[in-house]
OpenMM code with the backbone's topology and positions (N, CA, C; nanometers):
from openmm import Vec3, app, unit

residues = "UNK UNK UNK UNK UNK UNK UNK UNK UNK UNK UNK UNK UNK UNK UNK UNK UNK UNK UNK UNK UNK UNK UNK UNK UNK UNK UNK UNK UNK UNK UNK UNK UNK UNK UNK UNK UNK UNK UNK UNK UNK UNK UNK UNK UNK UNK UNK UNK UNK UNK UNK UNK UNK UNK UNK UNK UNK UNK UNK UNK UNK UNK UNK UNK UNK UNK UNK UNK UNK UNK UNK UNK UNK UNK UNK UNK UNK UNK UNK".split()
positions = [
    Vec3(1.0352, -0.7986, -0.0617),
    Vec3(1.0484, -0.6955, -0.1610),
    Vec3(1.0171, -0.5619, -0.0973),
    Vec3(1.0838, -0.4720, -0.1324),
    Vec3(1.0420, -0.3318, -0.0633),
    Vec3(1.0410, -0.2802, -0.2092),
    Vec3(0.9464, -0.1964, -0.2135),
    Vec3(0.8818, -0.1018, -0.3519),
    Vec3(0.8615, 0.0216, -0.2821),
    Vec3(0.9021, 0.1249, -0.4260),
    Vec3(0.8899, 0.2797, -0.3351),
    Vec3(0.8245, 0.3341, -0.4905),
    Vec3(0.7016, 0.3516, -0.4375),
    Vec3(0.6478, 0.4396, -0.5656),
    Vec3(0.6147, 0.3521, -0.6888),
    Vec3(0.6158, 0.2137, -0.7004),
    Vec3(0.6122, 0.1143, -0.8254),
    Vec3(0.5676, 0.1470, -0.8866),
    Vec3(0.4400, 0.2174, -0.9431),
    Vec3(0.3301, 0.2151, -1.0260),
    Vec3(0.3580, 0.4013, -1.0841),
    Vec3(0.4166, 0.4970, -1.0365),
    Vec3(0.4465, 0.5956, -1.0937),
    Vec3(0.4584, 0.5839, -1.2419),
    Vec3(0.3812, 0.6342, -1.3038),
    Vec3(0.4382, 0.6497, -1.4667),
    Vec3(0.3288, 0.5525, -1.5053),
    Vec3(0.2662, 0.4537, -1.5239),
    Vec3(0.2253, 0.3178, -1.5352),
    Vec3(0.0566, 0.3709, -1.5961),
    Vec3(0.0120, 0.2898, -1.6785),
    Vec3(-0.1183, 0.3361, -1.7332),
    Vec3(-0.1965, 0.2538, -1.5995),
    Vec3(-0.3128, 0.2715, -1.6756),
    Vec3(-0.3911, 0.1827, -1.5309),
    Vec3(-0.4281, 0.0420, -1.5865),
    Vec3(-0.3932, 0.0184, -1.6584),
    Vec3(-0.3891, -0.1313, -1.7450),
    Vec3(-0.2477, -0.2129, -1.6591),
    Vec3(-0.1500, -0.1419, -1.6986),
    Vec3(-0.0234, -0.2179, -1.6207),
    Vec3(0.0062, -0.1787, -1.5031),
    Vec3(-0.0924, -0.1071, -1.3709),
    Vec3(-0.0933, -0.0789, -1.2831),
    Vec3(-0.1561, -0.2469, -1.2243),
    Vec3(-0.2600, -0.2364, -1.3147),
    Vec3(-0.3155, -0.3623, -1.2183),
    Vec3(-0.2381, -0.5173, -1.2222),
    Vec3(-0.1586, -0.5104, -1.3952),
    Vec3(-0.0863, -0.6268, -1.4522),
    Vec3(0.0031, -0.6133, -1.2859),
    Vec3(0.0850, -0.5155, -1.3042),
    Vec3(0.1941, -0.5449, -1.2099),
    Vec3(0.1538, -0.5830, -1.0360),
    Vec3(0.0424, -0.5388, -0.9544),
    Vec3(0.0160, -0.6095, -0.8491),
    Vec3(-0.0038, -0.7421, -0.8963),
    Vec3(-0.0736, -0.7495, -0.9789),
    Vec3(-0.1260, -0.9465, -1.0209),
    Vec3(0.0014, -0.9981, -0.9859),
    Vec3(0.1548, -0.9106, -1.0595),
    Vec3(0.2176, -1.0705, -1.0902),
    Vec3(0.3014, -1.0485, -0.9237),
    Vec3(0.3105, -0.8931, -0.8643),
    Vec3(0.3688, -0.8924, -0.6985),
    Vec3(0.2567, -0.9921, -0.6372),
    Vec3(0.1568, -0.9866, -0.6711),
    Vec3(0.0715, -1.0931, -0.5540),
    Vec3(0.0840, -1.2136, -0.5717),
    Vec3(0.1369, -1.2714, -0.7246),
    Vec3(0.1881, -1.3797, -0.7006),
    Vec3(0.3129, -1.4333, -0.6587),
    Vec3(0.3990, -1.3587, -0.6912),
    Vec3(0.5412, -1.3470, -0.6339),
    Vec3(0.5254, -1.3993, -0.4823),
    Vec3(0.4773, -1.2722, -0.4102),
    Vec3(0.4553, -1.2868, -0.2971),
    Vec3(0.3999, -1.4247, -0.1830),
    Vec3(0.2963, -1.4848, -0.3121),
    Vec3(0.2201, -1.6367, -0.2863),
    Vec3(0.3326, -1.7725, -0.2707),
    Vec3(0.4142, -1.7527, -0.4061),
    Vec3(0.4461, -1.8483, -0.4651),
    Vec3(0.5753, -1.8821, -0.3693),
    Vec3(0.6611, -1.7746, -0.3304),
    Vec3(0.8142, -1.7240, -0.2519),
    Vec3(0.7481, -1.7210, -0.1472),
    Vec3(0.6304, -1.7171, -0.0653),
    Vec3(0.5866, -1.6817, 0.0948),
    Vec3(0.7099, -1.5772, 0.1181),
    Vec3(0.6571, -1.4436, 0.0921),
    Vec3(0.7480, -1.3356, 0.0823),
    Vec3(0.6444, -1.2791, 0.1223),
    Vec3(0.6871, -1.1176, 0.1311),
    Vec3(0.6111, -1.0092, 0.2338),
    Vec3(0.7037, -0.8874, 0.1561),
    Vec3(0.5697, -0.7920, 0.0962),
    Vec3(0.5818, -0.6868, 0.0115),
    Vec3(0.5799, -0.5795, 0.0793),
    Vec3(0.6597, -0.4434, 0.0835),
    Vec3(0.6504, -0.3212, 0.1586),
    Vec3(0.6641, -0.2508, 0.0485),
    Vec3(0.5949, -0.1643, 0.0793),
    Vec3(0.5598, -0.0339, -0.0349),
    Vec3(0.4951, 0.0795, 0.0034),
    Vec3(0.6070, 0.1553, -0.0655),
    Vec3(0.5754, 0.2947, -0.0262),
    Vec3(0.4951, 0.3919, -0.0978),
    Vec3(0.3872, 0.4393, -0.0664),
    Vec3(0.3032, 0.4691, -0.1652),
    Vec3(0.2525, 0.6254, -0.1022),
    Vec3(0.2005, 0.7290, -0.2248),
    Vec3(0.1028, 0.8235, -0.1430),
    Vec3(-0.0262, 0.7878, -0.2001),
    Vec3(0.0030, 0.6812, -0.2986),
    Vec3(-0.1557, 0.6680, -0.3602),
    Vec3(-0.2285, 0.5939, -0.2838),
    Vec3(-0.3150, 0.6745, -0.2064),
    Vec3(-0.4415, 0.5854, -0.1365),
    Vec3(-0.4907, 0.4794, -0.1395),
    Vec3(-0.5699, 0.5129, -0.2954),
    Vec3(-0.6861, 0.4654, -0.3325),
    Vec3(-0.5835, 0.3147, -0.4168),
    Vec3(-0.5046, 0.3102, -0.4191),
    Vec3(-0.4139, 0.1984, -0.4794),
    Vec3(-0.3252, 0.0905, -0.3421),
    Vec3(-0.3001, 0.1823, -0.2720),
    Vec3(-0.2768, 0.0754, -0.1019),
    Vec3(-0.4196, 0.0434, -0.0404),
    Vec3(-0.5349, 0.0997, -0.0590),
    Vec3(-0.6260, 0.0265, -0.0302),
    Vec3(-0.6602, -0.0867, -0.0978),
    Vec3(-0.6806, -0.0555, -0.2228),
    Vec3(-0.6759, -0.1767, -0.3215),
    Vec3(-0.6022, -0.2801, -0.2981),
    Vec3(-0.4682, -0.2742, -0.2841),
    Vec3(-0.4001, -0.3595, -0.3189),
    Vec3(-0.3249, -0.4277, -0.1813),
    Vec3(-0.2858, -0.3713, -0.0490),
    Vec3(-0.2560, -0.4093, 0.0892),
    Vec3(-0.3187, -0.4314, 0.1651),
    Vec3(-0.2122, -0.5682, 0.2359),
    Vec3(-0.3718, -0.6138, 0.3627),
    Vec3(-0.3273, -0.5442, 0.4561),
    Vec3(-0.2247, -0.4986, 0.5029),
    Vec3(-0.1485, -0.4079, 0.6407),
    Vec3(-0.1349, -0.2411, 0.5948),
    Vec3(-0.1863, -0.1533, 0.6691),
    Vec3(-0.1070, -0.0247, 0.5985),
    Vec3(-0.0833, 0.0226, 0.7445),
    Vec3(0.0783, 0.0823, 0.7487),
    Vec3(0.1336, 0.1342, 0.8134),
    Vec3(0.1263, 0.3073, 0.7549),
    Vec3(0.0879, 0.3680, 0.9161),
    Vec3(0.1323, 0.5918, 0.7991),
    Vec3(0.2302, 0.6024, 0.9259),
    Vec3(0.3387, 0.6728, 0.8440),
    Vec3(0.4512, 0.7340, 0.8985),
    Vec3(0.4462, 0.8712, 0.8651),
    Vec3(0.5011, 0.9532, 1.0054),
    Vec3(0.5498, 1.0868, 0.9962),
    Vec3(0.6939, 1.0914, 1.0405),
    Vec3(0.7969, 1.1862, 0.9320),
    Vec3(0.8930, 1.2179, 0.9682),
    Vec3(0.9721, 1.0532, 0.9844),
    Vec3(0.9772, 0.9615, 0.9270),
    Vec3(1.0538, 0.8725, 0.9448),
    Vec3(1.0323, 0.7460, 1.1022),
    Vec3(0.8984, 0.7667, 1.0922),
    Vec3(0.8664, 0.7040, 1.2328),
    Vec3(0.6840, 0.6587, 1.1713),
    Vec3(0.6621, 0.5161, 1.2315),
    Vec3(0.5422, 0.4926, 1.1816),
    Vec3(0.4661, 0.5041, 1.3141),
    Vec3(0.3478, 0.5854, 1.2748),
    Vec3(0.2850, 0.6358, 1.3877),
    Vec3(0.1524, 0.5495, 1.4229),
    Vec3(0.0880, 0.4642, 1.3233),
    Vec3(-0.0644, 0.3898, 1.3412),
    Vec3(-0.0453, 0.2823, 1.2120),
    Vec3(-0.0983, 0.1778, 1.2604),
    Vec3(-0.1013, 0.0233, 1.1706),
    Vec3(-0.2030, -0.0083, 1.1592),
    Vec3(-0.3007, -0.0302, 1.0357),
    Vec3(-0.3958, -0.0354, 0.9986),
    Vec3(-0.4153, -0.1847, 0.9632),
    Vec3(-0.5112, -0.2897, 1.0275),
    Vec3(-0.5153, -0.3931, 0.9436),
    Vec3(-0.6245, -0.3459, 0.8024),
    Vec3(-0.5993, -0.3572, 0.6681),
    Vec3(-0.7495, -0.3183, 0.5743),
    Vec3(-0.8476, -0.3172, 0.6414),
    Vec3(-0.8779, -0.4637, 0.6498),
    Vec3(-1.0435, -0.4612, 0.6880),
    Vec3(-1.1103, -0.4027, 0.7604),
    Vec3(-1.0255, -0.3525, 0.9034),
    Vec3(-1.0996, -0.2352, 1.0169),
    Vec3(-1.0553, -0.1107, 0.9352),
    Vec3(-1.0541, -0.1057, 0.7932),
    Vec3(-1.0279, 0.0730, 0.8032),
    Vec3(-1.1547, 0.0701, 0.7226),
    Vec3(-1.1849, 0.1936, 0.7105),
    Vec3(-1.3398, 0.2056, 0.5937),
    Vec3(-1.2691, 0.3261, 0.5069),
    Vec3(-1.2020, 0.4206, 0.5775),
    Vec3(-1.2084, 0.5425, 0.4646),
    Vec3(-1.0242, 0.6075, 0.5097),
    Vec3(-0.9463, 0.5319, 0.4577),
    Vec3(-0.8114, 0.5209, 0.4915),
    Vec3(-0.7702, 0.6990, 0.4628),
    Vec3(-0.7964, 0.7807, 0.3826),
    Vec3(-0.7875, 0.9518, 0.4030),
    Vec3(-0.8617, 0.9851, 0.4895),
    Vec3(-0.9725, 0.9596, 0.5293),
    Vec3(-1.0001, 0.9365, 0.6557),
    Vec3(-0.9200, 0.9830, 0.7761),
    Vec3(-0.8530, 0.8135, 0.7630),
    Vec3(-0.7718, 0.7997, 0.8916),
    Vec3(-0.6071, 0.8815, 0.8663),
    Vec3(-0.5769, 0.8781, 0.7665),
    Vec3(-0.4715, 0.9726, 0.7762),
    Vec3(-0.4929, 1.1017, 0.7580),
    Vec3(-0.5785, 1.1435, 0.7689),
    Vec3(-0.6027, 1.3328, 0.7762),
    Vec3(-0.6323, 1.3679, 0.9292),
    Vec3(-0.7121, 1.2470, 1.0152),
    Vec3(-0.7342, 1.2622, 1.1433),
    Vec3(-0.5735, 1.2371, 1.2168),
    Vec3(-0.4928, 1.1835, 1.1580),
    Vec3(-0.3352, 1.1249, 1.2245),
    Vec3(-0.2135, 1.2473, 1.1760),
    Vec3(-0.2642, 1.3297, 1.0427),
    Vec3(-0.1583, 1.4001, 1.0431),
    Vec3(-0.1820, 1.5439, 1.0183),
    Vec3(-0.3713, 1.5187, 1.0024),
    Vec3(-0.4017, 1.6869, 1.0211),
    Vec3(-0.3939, 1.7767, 0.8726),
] * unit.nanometer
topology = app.Topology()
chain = topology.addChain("A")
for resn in residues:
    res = topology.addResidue(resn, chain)
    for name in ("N", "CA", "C"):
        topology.addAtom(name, app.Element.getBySymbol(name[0]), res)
């Protein structure tokens, strides 16, 4: 599945409904979710891989667990 922006518009009630039922999707199909997000604090939540791209090129691959403060790491990568 590739997702661009999913949760735009979305209260925070059916923000969380809708990862539940992508994470099961994802379980049930052994599928692999890409999503494009600027919301941080919601790809931390919700991804175990985060890739940041500049200009159409991904520049640093984050597994979650080694990141601690993911604005952090993308303010030190894009300034």
């Amino acid at each position: 599945m590739i997702l661009d922006e999913p949760t735009t518009g979305l209260d925070p009630l059916l923000i969380d409904q809708f990862w539940q039922i992508v994470k099961e999707v994802v379980k049930e199909e052994n599928k692999m979710a890409i999503v494009s997000s600027h919301i941080l604090s919601e790809i931390e939540k919700y991804c175990t891989k985060i890739a940041i791209m500049d200009q159409g090129k991904i520049i640093k691959v984050f597994d979650k667990k080694k990141v601690k403060n993911l604005e952090s790491e993308f303010r030190k990568l894009l300034g």
